[in-house]
PyMOL CGO cylinders between C-alpha atoms (Angstrom):
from pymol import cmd
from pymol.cgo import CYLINDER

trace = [
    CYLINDER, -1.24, 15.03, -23.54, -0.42, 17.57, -21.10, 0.3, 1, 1, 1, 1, 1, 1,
    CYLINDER, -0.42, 17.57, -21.10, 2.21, 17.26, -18.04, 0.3, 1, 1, 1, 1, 1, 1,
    CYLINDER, 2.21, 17.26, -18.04, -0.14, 16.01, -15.35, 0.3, 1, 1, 1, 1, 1, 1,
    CYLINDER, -0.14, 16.01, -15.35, -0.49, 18.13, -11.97, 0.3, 1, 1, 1, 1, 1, 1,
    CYLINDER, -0.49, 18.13, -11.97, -0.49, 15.42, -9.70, 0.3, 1, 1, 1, 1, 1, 1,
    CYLINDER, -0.49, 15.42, -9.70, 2.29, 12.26, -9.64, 0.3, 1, 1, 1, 1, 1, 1,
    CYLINDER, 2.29, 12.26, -9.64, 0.94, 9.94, -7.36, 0.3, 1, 1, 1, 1, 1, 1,
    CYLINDER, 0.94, 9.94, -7.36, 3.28, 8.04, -5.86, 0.3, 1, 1, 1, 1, 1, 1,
    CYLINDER, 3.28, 8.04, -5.86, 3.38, 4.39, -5.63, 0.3, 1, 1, 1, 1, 1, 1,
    CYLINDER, 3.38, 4.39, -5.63, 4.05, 3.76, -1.99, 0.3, 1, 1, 1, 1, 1, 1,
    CYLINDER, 4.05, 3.76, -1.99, 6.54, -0.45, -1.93, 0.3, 1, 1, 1, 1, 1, 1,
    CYLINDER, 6.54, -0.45, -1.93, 4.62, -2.55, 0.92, 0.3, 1, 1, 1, 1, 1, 1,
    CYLINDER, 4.62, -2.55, 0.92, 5.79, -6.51, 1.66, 0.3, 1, 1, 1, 1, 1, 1,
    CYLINDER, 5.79, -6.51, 1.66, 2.22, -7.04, 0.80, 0.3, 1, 1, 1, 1, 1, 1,
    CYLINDER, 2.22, -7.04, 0.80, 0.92, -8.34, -1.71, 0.3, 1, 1, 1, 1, 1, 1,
    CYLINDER, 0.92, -8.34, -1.71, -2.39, -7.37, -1.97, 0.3, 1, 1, 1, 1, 1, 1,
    CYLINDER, -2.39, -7.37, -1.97, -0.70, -3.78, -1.63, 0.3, 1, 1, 1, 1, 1, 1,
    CYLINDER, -0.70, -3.78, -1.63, 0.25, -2.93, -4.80, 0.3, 1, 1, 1, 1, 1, 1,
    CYLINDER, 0.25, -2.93, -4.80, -3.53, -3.73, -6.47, 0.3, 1, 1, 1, 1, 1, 1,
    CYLINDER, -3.53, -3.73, -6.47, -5.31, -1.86, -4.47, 0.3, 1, 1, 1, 1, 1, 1,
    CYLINDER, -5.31, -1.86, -4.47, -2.84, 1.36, -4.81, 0.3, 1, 1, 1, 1, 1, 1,
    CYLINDER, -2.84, 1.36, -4.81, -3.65, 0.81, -8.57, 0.3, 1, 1, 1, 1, 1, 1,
    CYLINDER, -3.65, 0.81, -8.57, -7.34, 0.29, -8.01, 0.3, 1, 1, 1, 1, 1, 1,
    CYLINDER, -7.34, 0.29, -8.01, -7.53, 3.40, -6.25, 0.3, 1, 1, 1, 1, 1, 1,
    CYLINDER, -7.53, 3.40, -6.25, -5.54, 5.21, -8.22, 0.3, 1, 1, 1, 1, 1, 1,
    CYLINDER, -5.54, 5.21, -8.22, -7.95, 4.91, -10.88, 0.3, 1, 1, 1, 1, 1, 1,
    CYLINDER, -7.95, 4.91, -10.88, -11.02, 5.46, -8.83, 0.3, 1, 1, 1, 1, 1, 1,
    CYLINDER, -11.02, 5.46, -8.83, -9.51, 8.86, -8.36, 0.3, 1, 1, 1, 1, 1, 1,
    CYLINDER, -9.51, 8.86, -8.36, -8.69, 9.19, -11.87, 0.3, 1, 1, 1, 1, 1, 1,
    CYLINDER, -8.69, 9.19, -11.87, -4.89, 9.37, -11.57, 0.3, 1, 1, 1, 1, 1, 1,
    CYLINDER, -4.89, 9.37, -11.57, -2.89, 11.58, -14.14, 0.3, 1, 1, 1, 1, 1, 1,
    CYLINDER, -2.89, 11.58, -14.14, 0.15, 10.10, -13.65, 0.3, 1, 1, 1, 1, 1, 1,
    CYLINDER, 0.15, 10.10, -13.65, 1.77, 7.89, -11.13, 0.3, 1, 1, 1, 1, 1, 1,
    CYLINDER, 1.77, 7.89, -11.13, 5.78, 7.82, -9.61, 0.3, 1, 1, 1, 1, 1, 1,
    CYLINDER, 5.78, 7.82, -9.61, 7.48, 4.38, -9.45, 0.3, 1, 1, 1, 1, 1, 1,
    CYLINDER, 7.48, 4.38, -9.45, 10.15, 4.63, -6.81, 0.3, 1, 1, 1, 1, 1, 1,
    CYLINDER, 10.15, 4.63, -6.81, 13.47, 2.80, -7.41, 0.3, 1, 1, 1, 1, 1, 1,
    CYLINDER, 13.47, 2.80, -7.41, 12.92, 0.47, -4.60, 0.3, 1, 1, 1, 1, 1, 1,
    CYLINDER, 12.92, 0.47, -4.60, 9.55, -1.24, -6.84, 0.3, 1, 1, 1, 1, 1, 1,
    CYLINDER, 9.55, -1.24, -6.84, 11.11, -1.06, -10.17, 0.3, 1, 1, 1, 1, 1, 1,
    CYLINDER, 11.11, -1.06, -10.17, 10.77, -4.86, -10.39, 0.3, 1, 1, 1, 1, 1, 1,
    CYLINDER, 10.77, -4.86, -10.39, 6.84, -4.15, -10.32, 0.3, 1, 1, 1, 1, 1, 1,
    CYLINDER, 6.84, -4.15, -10.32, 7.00, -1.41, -13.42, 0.3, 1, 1, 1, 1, 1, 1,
    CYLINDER, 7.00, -1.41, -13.42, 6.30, -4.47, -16.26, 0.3, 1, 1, 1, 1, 1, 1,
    CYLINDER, 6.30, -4.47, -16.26, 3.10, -5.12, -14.08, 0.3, 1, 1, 1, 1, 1, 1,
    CYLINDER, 3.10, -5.12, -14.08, 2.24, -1.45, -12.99, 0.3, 1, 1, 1, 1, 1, 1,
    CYLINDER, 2.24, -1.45, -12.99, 2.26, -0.41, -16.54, 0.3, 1, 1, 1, 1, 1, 1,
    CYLINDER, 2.26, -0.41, -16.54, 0.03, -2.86, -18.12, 0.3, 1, 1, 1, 1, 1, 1,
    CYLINDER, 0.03, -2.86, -18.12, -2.58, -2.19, -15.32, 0.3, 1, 1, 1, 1, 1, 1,
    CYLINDER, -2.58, -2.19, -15.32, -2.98, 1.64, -16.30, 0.3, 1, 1, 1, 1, 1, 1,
    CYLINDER, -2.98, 1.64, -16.30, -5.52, 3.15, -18.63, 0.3, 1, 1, 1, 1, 1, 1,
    CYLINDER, -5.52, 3.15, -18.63, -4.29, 4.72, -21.70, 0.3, 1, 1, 1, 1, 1, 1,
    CYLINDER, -4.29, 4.72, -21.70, -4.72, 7.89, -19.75, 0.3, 1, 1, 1, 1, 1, 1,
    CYLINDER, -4.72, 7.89, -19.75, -2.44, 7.47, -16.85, 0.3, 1, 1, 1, 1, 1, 1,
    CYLINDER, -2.44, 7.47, -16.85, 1.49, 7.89, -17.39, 0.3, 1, 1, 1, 1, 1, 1,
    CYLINDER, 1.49, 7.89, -17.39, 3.78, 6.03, -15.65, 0.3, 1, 1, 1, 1, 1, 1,
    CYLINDER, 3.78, 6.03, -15.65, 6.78, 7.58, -14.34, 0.3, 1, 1, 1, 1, 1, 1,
    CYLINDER, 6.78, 7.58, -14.34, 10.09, 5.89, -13.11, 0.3, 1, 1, 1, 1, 1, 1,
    CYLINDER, 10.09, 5.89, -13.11, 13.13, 6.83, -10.94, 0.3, 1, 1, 1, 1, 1, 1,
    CYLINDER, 13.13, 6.83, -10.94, 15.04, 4.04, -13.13, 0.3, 1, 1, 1, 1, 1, 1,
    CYLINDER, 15.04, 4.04, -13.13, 15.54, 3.39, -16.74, 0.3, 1, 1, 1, 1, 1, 1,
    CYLINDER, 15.54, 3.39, -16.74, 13.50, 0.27, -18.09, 0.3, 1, 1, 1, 1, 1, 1,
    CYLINDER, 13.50, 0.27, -18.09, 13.87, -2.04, -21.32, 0.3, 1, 1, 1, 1, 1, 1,
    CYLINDER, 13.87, -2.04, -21.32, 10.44, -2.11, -21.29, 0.3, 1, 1, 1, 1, 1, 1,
    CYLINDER, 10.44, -2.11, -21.29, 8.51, -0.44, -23.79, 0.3, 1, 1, 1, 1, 1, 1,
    CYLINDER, 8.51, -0.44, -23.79, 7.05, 2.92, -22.45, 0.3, 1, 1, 1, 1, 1, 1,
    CYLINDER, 7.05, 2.92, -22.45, 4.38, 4.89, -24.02, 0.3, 1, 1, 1, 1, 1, 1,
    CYLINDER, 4.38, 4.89, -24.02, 4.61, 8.62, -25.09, 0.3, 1, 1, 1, 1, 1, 1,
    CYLINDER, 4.61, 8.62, -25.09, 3.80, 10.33, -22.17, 0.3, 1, 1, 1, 1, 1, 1,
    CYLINDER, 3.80, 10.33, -22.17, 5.74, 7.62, -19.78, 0.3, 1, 1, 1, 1, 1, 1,
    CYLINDER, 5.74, 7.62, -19.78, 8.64, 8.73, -18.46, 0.3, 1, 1, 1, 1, 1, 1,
    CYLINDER, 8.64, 8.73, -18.46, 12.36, 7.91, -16.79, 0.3, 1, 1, 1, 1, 1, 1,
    CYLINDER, 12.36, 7.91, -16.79, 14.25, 10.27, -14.44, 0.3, 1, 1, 1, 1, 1, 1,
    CYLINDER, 14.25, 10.27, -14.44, 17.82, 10.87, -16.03, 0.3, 1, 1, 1, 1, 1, 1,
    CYLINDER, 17.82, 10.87, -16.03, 20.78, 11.74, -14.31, 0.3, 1, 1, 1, 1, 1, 1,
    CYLINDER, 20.78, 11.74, -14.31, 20.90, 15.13, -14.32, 0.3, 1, 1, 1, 1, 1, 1,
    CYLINDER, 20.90, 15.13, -14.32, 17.26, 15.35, -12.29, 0.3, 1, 1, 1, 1, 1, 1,
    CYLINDER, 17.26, 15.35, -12.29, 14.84, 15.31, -15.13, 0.3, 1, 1, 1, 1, 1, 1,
    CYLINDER, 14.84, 15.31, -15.13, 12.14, 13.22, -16.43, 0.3, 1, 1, 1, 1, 1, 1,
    CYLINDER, 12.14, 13.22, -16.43, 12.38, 12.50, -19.83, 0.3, 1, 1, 1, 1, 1, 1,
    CYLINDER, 12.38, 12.50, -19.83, 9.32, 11.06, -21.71, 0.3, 1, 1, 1, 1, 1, 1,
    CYLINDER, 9.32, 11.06, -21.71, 9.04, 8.96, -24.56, 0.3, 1, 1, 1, 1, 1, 1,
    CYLINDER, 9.04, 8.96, -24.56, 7.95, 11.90, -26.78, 0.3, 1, 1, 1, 1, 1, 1,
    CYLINDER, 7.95, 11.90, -26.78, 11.51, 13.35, -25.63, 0.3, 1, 1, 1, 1, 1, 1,
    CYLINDER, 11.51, 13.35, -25.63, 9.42, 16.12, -23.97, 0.3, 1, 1, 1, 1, 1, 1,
    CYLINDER, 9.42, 16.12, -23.97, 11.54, 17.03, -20.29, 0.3, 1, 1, 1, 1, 1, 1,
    CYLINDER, 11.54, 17.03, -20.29, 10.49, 18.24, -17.09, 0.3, 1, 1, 1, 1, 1, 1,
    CYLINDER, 10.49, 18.24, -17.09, 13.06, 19.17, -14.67, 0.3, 1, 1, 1, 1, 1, 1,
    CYLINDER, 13.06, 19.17, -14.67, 12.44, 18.31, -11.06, 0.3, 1, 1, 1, 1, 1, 1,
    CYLINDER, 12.44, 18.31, -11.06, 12.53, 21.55, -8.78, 0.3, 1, 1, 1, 1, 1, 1,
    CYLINDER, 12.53, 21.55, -8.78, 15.17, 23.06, -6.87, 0.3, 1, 1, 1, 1, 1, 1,
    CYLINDER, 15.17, 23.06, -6.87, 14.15, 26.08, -5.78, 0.3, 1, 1, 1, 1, 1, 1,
    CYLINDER, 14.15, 26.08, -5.78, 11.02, 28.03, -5.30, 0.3, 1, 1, 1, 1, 1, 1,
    CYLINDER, 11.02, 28.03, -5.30, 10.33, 29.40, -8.55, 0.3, 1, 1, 1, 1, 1, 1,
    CYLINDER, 10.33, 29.40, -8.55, 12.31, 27.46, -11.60, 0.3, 1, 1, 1, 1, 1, 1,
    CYLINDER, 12.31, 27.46, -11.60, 9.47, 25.93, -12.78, 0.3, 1, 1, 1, 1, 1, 1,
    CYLINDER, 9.47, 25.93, -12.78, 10.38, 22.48, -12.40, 0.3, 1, 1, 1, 1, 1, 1,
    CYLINDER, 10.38, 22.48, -12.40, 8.16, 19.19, -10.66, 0.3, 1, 1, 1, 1, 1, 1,
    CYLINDER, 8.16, 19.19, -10.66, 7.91, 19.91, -6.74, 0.3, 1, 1, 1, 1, 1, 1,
    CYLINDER, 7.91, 19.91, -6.74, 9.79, 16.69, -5.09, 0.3, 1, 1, 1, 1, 1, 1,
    CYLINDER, 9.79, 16.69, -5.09, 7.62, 15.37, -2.60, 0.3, 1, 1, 1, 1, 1, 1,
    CYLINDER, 7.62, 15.37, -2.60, 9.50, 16.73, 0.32, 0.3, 1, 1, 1, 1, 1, 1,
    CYLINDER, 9.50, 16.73, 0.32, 8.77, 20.08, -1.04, 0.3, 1, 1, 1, 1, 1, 1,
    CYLINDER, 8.77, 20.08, -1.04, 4.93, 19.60, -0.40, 0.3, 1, 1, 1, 1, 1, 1,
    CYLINDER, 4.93, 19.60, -0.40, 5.59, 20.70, 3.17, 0.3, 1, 1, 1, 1, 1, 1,
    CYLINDER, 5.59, 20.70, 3.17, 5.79, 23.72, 1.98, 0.3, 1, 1, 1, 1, 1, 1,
    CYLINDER, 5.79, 23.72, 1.98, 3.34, 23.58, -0.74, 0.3, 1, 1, 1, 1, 1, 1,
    CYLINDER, 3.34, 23.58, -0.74, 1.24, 27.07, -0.46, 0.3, 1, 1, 1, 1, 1, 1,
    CYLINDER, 1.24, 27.07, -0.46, 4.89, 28.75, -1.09, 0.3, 1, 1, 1, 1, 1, 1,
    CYLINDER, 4.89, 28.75, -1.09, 5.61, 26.49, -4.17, 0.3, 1, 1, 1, 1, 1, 1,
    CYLINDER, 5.61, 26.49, -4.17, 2.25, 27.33, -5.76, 0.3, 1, 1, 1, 1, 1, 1,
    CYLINDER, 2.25, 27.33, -5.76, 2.87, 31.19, -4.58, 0.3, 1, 1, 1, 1, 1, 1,
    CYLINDER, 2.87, 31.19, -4.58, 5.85, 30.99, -6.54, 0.3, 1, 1, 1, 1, 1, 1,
    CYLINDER, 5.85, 30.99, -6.54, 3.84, 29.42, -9.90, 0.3, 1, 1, 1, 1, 1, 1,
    CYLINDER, 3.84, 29.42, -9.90, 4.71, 25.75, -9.81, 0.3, 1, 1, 1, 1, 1, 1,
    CYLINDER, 4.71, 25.75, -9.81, 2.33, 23.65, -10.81, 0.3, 1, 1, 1, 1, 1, 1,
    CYLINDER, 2.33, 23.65, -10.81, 3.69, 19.98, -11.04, 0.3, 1, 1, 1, 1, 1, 1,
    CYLINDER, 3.69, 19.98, -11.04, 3.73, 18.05, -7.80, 0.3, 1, 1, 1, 1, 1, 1,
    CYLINDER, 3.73, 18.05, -7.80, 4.87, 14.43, -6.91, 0.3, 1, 1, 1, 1, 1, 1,
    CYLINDER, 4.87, 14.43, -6.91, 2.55, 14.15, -3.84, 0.3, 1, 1, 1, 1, 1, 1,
    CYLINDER, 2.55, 14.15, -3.84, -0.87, 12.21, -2.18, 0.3, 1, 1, 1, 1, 1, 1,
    CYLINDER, -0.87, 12.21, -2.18, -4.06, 12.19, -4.10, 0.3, 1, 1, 1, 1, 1, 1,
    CYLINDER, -4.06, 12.19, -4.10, -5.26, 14.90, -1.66, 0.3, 1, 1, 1, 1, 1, 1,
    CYLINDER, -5.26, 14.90, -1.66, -3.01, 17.37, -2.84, 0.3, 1, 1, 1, 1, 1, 1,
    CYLINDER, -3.01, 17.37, -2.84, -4.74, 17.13, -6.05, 0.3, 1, 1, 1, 1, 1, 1,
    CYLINDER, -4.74, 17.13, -6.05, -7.82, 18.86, -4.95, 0.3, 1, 1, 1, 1, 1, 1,
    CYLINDER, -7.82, 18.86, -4.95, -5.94, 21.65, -3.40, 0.3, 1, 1, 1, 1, 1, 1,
    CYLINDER, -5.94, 21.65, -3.40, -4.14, 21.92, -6.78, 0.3, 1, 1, 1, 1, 1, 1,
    CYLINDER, -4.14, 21.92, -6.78, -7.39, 21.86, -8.17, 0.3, 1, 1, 1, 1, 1, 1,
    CYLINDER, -7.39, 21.86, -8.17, -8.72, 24.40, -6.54, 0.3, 1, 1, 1, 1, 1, 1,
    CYLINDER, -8.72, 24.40, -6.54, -5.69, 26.70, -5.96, 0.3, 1, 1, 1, 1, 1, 1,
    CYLINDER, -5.69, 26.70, -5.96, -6.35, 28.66, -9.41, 0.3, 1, 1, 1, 1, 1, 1,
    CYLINDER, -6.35, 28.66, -9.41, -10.02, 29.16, -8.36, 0.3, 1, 1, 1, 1, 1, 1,
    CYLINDER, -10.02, 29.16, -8.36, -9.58, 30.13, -4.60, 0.3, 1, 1, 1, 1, 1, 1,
    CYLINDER, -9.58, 30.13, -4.60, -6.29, 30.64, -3.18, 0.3, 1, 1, 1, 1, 1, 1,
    CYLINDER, -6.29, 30.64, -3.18, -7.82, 31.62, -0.01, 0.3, 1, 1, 1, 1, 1, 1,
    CYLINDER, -7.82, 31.62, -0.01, -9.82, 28.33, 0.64, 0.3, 1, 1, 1, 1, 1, 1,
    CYLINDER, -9.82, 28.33, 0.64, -6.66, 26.43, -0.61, 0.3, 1, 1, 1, 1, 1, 1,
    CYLINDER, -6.66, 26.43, -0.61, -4.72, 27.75, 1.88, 0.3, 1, 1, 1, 1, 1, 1,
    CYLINDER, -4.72, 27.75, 1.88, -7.20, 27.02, 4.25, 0.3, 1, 1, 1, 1, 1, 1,
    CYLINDER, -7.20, 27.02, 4.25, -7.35, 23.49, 3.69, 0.3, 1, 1, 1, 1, 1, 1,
    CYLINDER, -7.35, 23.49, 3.69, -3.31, 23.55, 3.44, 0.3, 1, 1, 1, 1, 1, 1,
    CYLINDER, -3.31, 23.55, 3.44, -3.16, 24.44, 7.24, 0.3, 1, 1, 1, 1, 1, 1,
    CYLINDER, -3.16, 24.44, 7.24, -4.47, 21.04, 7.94, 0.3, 1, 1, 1, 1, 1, 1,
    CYLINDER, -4.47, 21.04, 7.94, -2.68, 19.36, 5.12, 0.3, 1, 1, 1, 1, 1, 1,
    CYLINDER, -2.68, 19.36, 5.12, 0.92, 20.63, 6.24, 0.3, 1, 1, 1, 1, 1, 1,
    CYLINDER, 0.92, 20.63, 6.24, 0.83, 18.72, 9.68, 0.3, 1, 1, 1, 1, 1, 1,
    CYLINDER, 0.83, 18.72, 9.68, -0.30, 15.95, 8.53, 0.3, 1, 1, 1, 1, 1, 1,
    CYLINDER, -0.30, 15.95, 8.53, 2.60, 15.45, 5.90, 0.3, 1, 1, 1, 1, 1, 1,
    CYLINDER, 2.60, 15.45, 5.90, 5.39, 16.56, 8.46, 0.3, 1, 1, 1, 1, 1, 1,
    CYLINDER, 5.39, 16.56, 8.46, 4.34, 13.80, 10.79, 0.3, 1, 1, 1, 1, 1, 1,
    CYLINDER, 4.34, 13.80, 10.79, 3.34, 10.77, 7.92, 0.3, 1, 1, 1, 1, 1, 1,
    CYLINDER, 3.34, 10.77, 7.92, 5.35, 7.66, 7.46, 0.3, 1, 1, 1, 1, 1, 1,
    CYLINDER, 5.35, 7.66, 7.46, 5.12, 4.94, 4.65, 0.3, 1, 1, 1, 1, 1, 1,
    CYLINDER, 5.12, 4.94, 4.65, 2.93, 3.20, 6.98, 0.3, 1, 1, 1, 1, 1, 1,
    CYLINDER, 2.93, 3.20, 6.98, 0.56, 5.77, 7.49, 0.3, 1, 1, 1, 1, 1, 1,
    CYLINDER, 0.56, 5.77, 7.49, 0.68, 5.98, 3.93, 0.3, 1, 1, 1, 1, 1, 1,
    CYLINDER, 0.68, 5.98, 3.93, -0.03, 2.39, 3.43, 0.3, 1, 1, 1, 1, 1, 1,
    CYLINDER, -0.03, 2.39, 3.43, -2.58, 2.23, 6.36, 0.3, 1, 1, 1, 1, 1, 1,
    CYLINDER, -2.58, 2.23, 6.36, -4.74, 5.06, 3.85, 0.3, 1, 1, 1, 1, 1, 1,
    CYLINDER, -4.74, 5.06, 3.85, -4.76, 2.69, 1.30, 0.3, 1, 1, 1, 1, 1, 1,
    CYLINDER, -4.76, 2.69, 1.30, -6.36, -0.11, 3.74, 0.3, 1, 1, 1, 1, 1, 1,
    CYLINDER, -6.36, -0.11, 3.74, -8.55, 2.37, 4.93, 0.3, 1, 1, 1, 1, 1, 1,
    CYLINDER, -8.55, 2.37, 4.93, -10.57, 3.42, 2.14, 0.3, 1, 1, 1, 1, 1, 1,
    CYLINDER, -10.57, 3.42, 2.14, -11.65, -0.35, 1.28, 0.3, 1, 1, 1, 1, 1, 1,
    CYLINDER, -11.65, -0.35, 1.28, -12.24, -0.78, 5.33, 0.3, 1, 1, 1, 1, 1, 1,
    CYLINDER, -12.24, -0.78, 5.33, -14.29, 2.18, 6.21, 0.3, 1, 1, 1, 1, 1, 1,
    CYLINDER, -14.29, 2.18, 6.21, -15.71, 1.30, 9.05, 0.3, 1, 1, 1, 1, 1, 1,
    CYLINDER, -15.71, 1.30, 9.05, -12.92, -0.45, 10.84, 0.3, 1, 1, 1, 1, 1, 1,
    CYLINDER, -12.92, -0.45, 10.84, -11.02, 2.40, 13.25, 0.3, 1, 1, 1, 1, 1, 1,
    CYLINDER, -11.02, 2.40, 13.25, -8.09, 3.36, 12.48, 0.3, 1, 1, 1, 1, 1, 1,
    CYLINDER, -8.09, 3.36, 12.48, -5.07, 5.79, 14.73, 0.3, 1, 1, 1, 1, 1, 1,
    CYLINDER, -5.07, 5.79, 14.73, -5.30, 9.36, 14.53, 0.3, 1, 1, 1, 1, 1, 1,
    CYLINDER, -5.30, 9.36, 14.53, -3.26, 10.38, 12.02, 0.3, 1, 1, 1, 1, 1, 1,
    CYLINDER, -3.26, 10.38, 12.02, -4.78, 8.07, 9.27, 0.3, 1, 1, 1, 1, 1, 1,
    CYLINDER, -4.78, 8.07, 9.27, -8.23, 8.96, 10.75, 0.3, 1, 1, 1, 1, 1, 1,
    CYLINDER, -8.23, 8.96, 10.75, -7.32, 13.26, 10.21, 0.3, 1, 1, 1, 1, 1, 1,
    CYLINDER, -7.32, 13.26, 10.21, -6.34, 12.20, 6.76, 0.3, 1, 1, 1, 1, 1, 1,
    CYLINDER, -6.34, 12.20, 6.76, -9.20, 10.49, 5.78, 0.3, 1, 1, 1, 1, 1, 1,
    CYLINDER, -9.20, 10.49, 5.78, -11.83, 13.08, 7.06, 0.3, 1, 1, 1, 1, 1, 1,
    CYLINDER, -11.83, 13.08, 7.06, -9.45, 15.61, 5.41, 0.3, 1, 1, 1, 1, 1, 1,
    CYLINDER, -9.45, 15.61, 5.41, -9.47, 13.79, 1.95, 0.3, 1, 1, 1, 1, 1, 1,
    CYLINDER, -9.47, 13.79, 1.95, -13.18, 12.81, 2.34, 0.3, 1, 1, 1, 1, 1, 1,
    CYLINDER, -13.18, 12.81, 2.34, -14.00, 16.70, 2.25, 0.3, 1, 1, 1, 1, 1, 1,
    CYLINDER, -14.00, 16.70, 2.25, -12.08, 17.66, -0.22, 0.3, 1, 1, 1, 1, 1, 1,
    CYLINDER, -12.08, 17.66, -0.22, -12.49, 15.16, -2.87, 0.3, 1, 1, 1, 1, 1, 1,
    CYLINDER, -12.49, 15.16, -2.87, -16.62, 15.79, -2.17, 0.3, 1, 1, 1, 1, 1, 1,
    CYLINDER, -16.62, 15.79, -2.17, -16.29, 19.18, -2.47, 0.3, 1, 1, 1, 1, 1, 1,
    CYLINDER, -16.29, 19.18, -2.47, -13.08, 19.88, -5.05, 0.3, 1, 1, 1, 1, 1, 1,
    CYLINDER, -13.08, 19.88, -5.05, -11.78, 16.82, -7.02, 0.3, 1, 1, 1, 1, 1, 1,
    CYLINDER, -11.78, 16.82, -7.02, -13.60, 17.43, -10.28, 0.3, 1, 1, 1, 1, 1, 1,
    CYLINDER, -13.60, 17.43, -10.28, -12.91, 21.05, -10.09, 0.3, 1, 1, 1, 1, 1, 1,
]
cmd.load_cgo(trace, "trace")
């Protein structure tokens, strides 16, 4: 299995009807792989029987559970390690190759500029990933509405997405309303690409 594009990251919420419908919608946008922050490592036993053989799993802390082969655990010295012993180092500088942190996606044109192409990020990113290879120009287009949006988002934002795609038609504030329209087009347009 190859190293996916696209970590999704699970975002923790005090709700509990959070974490289900991140994994619902993870799969409706057929997740690669998905990035279990430290602070919902007591959710990985249930997180990893949810996914489809398809969908890795990938922790910030080691586990006893059982992982699979493409599962992985971030060691100590900043990479992930899967259970087929395969490593990919998380990126430090523009260029080395290594899985774009999600703070890096603020920058994200200059990261793919420089040839990465592993990012811990949104599900939107994954279209502009997607289409990046085909037409840099239109990716960077779409990246100039992207960028904003990511230097101004908050967990709750975040979370507020999630709510937002099963409530359509309630309004929401600006910023999860921009992200929306901006995911809309691009996963109509650029998702399968």
């Amino acid at each position: 299995m190859a190293f996916p594009g696209i970590i999704s990251r699970l975002h923790p919420d005090s709700d509990p009807d959070s974490l289900p419908r991140q994994l619902r919608q993870s799969q409706q946008t057929r997740a690669e792989a998905l990035w279990l922050p430290a602070a919902m490592q007591s959710e990985a036993a249930s997180v990893l029987a949810s996914l489809p053989d398809k969908c890795s799993l990938y922790l910030e802390q080691a586990t006893p559970l059982p992982l699979r082969s493409h599962d992985g655990v971030l060691q100590q010295d900043g990479s992930l390690l899967l259970g087929n012993g395969s490593r990919m180092t998380l990126a430090t500088a523009k260029g080395d190759g290594g899985l774009v942190p999600e703070q890096g996606l603020q920058e994200m044109a200059q990261w793919l500029e420089a040839g990465h192409q592993h990012f811990i990020c949104s599900a939107v990113a994954r279209a502009i990933l997607n289409i990046w290879p085909l037409d840099p120009y239109l990716a960077r287009h779409f990246l100039l509405g992207f960028t904003p949006l990511l230097c101004e988002a908050t967990e709750a934002d975040y979370l507020a997405v999630f709510a937002a795609r099963d409530a359509i038609a309630t309004p929401q504030h600006a910023w999860v309303e921009a992200y929306m329209k901006l995911e809309r087009k691009l996963h109509r347009a650029y998702l399968d690409h």
